[in-house]
C-alpha positions as a Markdown table, in Angstrom:
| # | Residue | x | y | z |
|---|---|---|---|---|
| 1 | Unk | -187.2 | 120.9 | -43.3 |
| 2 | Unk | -186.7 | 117.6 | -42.5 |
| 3 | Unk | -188.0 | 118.1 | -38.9 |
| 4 | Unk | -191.3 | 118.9 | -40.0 |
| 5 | Unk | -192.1 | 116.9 | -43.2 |
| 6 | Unk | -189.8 | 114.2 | -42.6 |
| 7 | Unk | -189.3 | 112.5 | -46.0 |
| 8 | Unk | -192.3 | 113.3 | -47.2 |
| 9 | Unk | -191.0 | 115.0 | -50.5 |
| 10 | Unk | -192.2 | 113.9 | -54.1 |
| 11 | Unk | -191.8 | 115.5 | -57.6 |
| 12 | Unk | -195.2 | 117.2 | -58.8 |
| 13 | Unk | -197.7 | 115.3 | -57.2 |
| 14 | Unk | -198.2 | 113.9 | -53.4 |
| 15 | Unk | -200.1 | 110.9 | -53.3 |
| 16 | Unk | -203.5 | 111.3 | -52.0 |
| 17 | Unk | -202.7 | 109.0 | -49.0 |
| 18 | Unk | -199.7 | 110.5 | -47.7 |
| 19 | Unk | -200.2 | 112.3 | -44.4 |
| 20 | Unk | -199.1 | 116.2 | -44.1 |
| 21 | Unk | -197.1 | 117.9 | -43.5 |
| 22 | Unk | -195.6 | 117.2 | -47.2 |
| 23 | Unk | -193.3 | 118.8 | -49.9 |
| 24 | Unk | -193.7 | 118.6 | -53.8 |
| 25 | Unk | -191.8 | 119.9 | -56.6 |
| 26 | Unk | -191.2 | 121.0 | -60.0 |
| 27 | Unk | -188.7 | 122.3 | -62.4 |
| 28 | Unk | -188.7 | 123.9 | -65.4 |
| 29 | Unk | -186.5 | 126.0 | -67.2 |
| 30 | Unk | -186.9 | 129.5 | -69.1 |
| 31 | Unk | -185.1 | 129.7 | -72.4 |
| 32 | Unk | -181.6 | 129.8 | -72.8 |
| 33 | Unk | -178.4 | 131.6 | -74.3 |
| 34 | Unk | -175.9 | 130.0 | -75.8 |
| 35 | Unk | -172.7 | 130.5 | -77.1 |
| 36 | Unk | -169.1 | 129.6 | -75.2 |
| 37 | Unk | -170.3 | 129.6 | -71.9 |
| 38 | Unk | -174.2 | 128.9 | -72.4 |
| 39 | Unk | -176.6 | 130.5 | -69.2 |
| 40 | Unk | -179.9 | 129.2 | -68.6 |
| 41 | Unk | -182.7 | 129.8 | -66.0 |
| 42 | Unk | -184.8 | 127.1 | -64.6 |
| 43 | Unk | -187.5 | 127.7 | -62.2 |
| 44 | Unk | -188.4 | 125.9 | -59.5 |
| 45 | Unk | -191.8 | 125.9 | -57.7 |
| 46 | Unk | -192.1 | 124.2 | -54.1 |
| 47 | Unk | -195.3 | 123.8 | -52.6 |
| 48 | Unk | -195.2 | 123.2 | -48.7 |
| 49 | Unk | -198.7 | 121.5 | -47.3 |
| 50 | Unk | -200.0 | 120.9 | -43.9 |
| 51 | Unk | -203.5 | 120.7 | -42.1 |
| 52 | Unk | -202.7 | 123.8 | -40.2 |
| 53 | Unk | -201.7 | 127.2 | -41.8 |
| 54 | Unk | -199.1 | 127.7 | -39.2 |
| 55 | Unk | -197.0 | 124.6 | -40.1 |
| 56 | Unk | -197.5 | 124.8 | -43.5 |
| 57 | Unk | -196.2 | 128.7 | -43.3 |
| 58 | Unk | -193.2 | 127.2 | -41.0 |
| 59 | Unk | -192.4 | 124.5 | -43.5 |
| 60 | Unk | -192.6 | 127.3 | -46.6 |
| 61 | Unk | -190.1 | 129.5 | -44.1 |
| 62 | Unk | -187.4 | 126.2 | -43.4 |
| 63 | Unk | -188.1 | 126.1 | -47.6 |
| 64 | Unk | -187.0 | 129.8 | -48.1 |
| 65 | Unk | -184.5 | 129.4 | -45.8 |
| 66 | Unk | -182.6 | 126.9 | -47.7 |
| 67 | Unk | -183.5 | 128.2 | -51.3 |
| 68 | Unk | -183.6 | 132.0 | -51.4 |
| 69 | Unk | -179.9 | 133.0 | -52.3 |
| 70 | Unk | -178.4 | 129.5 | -52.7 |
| 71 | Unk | -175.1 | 129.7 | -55.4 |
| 72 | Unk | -173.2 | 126.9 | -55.7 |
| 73 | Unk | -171.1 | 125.0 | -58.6 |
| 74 | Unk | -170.0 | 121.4 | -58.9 |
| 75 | Unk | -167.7 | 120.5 | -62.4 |
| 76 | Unk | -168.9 | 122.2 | -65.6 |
| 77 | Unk | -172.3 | 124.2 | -63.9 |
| 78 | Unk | -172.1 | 127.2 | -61.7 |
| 79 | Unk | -175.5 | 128.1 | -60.0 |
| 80 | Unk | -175.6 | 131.7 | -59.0 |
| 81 | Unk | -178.1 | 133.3 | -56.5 |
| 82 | Unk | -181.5 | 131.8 | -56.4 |
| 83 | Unk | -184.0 | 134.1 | -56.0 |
| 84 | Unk | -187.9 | 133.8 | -54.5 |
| 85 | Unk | -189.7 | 135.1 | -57.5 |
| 86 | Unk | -193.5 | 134.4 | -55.4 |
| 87 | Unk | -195.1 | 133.3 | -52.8 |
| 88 | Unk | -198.5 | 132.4 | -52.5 |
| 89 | Unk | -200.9 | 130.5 | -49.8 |
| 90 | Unk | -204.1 | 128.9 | -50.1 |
| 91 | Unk | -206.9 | 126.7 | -48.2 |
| 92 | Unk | -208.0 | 123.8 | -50.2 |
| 93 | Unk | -211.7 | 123.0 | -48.1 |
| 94 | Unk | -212.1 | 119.6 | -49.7 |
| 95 | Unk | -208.9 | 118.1 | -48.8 |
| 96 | Unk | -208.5 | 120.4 | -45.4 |
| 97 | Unk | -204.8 | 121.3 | -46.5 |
| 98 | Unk | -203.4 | 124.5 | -46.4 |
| 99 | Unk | -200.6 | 125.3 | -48.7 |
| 100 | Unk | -197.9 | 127.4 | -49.3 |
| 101 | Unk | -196.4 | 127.9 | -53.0 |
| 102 | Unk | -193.0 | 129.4 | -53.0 |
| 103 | Unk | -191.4 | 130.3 | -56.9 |
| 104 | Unk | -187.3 | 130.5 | -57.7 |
| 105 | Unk | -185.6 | 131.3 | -60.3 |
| 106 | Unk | -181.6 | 131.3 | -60.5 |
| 107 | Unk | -178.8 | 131.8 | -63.3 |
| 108 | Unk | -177.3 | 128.4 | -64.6 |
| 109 | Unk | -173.8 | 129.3 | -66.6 |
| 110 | Unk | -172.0 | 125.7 | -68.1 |
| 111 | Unk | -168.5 | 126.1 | -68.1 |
| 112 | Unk | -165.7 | 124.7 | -70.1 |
């Protein structure tokens, strides 16, 4: 990932002046279950942009590569299987950026 957007990586929005290829970000979160060992879903939506489709498709592949079955855990939160839930491109003609949207969704479960 790194190889081809460097540290170009920001949360929502890229600023208009920042060359491509880029990364943004969001998260949100579906609703919750709770009770002893509370599960949660959040959803994260990466868009990769570039001025050529083929980079901005390889930088949405490095993406998926990463992201699409991650599980993990640190103290208190297990993360288990993220999954691509879409995957959509686009052409923007003003800007002349081509974009990638890739959509996850995963289980949260805090423990004890």
């Amino acid at each position: 990932i790194s190889a081809i957007a460097e540290s170009r990586i920001y949360p929502d929005v890229i600023p208009a002046e920042i060359q491509r290829p880029s990364i943004s970000y969001e998260i949100g979160s579906l609703p919750g279950v709770e009770g002893s060992a509370p599960i949660y879903s959040p959803v994260l939506t990466i868009s990769a942009f570039a001025r050529d489709k083929a980079t901005a498709h390889s930088l949405a592949d490095a993406i998926d590569a990463k992201i699409e079955g991650f599980s993990g855990s640190t103290t208190g939160v297990l993360l288990k299987n993220a999954w691509r839930t879409s995957y959509q491109e686009g052409f923007d003609p003003e800007l002349e950026v081509f974009a990638v949207v890739l959509s996850y969704t995963a289980v949260i479960i805090l423990t004890p």
